[in-house]
Structures are given as C-alpha cells and as structure tokens.
Steps between C-alpha positions, in 0.01 A plus 500: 500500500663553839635197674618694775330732707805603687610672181177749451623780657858450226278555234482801294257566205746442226647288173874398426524464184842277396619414138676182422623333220637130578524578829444178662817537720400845661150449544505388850749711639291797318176427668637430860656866458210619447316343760762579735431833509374720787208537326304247243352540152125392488631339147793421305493535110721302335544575062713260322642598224465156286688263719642203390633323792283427801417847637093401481565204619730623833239793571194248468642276757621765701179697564333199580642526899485899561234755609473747229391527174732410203374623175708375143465671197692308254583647150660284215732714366745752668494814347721807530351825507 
C-alpha cells in the first residue's frame, strides 16, 4: 500500500506493535514517530485495550492519508495479567 516510492528503500520487513487505551491525544504524535524513523515498519499494529473515547475513531481517520499498513485489534475489556 505504498504511496510513495521514494520511501522503498526506508522500508524494513517488520511490525510495531503499540498499545493504547483512550489514547486519542497521542495517537498522532505516536505514529509520526514512528514513521520518522531512519528506517520504516512495513505495518503498524495498533491493540486497544477497550477504549472509550475516540482512539478508533482518531486512528481510522488518520490512516486514511499515509503509506503503510495500520492494523487495529480492538479488545473490549482491559485486562491485567
């Protein structure tokens, strides 16, 4: 799902995987760390933990304009292990 060819040679075979839990105010600033880096994740997990503010929401409409792929697994309840 590469928008941007420039970026190929960035790339690295790899997954970030970030928690959040009502993280709608960090999301952003999360992701364009990430893609910031020297060298890019082919994907970016995200697991919520049950969120009840607009986390989903946020991350939806934010991986709508970038180049890699944004996975959400989304679990209802936060649990402590």
């Amino acid at each position: 799902m590469m928008r941007n060819r420039n970026l190929k040679d960035k790339y690295i075979d790899a997954t970030v995987v970030m928690a959040t839990y009502n993280g709608e105010l960090f999301l952003k600033k999360q992701s364009e760390s990430i893609l910031s880096q020297t060298s890019i994740p082919k994907e970016i997990l995200v697991v919520d933990a049950g969120s009840t503010d607009n986390t989903i929401k946020v991350l939806k409409e934010y991986t709508k304009n970038t180049y890699i792929e944004f996975r959400l697994v989304f679990r209802k309840k936060y649990r402590v292990y």
